[in-house]
N, C-alpha and C positions, 0 to 999 in steps of 0.2 A: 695412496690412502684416501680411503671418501670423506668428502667433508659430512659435518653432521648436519642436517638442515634444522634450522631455527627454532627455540623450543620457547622463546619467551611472546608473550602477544606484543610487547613492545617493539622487541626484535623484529617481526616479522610486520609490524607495522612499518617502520623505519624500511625496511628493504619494498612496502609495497610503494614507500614514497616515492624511493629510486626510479621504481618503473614507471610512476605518473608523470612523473618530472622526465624521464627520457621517452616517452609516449605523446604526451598531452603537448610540454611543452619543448622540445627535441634538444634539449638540454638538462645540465645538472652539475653544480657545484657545491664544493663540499659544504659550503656556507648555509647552503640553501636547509639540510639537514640540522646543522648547529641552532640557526633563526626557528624552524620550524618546530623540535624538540627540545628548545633550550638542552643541547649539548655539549659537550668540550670539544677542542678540534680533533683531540687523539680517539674520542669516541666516534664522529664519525667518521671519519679516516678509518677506523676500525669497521666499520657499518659500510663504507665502498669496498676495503678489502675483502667482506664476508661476501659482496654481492658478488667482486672480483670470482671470487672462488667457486660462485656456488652460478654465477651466469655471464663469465666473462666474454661468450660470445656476444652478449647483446648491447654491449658500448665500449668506447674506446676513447683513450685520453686525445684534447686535440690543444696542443699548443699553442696554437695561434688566439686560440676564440679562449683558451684557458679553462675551458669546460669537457665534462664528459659529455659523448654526442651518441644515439642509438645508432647499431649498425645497421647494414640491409638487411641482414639476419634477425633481426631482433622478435624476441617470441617474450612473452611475459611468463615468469615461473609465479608471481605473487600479487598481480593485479589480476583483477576481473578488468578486463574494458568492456565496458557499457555507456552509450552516449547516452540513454535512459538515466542511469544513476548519476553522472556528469550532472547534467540538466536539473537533475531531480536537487542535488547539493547547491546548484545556484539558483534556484527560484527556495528553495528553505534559507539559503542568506538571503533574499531578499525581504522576505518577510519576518525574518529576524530568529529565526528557528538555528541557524549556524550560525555561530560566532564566524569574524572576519578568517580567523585563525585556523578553520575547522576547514576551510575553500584554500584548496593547495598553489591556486594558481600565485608567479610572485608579483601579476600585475592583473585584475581581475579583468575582462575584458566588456566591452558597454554591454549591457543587458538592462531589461526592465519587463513587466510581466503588468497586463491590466492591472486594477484595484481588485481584491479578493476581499468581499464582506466580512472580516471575521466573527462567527458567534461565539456570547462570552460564555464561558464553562466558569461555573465553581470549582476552582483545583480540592476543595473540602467534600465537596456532592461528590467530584469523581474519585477521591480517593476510596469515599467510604462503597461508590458504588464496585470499583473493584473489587474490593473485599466481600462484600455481597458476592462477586462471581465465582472468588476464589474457595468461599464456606458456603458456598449454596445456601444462602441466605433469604428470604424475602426483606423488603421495605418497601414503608412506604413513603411515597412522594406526593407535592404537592402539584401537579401537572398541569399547568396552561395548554389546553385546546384552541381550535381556532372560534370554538363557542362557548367556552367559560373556562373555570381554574377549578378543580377539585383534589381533594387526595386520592390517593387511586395507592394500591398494595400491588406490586409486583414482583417476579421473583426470576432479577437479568441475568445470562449466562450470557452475554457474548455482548463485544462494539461493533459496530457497521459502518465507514463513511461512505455517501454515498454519489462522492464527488462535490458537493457543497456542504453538508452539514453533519456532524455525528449522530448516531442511532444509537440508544441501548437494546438490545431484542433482549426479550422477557416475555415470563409467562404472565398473563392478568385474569385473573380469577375474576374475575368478575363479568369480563368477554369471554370466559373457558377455550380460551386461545393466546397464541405467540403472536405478540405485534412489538410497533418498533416503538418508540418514544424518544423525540428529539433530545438530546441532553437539555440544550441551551434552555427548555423551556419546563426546564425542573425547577420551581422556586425555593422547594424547600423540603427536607426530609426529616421522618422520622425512623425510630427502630422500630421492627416485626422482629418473626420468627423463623423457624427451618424453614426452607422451601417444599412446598409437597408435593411437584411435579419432577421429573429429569429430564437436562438439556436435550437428553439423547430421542423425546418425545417429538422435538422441532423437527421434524423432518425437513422443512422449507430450509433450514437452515443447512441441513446436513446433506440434503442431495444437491448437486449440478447438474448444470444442463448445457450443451452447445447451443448459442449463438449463433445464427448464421444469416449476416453480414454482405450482401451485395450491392452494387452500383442501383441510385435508382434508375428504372428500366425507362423513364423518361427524359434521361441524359441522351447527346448524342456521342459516337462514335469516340472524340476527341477528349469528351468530359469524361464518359465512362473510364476512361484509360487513366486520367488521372488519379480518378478515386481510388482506381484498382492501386494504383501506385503509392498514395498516401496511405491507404489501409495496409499497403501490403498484402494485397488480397492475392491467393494462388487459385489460379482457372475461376476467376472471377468472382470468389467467394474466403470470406474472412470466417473462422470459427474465435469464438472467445465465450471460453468457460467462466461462468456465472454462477453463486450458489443461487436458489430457486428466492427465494426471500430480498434477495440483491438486483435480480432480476429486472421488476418493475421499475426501479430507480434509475439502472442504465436508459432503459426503453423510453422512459422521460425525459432524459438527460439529453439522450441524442432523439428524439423525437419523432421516434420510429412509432410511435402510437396513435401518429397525426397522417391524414391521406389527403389534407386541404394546402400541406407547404407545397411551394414551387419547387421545380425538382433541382433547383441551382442552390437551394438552401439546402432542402432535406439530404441531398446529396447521396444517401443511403439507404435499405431499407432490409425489413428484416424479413428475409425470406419461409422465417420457419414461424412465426408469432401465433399458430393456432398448436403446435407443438410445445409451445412453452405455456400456454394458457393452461394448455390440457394436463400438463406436466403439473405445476402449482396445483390446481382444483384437484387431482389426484394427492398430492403431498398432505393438502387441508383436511380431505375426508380422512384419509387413514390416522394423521393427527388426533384428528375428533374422536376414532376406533381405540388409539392408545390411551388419551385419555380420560376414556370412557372405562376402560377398563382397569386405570389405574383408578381410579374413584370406587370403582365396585370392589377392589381387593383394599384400599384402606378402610372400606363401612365396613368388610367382615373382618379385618385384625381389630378394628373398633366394638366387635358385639363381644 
């Protein structure tokens, strides 16, 4: 008879433990389940026999050590392994994003990550700006520039992070264009109206573009190889899709925009950068054509 496989998210939670615990850490006791999900012991005793049943080639009881141990065989039915996502769950407990309890490991192991500046968000600005995204909204904000502070009316459909700080992209009537706007340096908001542009007008936002990512060509031999290694680059070239609006940020970020770093820093360079120029200045005009034309079709539902 087949067993049925798991239909509660708890359920299927509790068995993804199993495999972290015999993956991550090449162990697993039933305790470990009870501590983790404040459980009974007949519940997870219940929750190894399900696993028993449903993948009992992939561990086996071992007496001596007291614990369940992954076999040679062992294949995951309900974890993702990702050293990405790993990584990514211990630097958010670091920074206090994951409670203690949310990091599966039973003894965390040393880690620490530089200082990351955090900017402060109004949980108030960002709820209401949600809601703006969610009702196609306009508001307006009180926006600190890097040369003054004004209100300024915009109408955000989308977040952006761009490896340091959050973005709202939005339309601004008053640029008759999509740009980004730091949250952190929203001071203050008031209510507007419908929005009268569509997200679907951003094109910057909507199209991608490849990336392309190679050694720079003033490494030698030995250096080249490494980068190739760390990027993971194939036949000496890394592709990494970008949307066109997201773009610039990376190219900052890692400072492919710069031709003065020494090549032990820059360490990379972007082989296609007049294809993405070209890409973006195409996305803006045609923006402008859209609209341009949605302006002309609300002045004649207006006469």
């Amino acid at each position: 008879m087949a067993i049925s496989p798991p239909k509660s998210y708890i359920q299927r939670r509790r068995l993804e433990f199993i495999e972290w615990k015999l993956y991550w850490e090449r162990r697993l006791n039933r305790s470990d389940i009870e501590e983790q999900f404040e459980v009974s012991t007949p519940q997870a005793s219940s929750d190894i026999k399900l696993y028993c049943e449903l993948a009992g080639e992939n561990f086996e009881y071992d007496s001596g050590r007291k614990a369940y141990l992954p076999t040679k065989s062992f294949t995951p039915k309900f974890l993702t392994i990702s050293a990405d996502r790993l990584l990514l769950q211990l630097r958010a407990y670091l920074i206090n994003a994951l409670s203690r309890k949310d990091v599966w490991f039973r003894e965390i192991p040393p880690v620490d990550m530089a200082p990351d500046i955090a900017r402060d968000i109004n949980p108030q600005s960002l709820k209401r700006i949600l809601l703006a995204i969610r009702r196609r909204r306009q508001i307006e904000i009180e926006y600190q520039s890097l040369t003054k502070c004004k209100w300024r009316t915009i109408a955000p459909h989308a977040l952006a992070f761009d490896g340091y700080r959050w973005h709202l992209r939005a339309w601004s009537p008053d640029r008759h264009d999509f740009r980004d706007f730091v949250l952190s340096r929203i001071r203050g908001m008031r209510k507007s109206g419908p929005a009268s542009f569509s997200p679907e007008h951003d094109l910057e936002w909507h199209r991608k573009i490849e990336l392309k990512l190679c050694p720079h060509p003033d490494l030698d031999a030995q250096q080249t190889e490494a980068i190739q290694c760390d990027y993971n680059m194939k036949n000496g070239m890394r592709e990494v899709s970008v949307r066109l609006s997201m773009a610039y940020y990376f190219i900052k970020r890692m400072n492919l925009d710069l031709d003065d770093i020494p090549a032990k820093r820059a360490q990379i360079r972007l082989a296609n950068i007049d294809e993405v120029d070209a890409a973006i200045a195409l996305a803006k005009l045609e923006t402008s054509e859209l609209v341009g034309e949605a302006i002309l079709e609300q002045d004649r539902l207006a006469e």
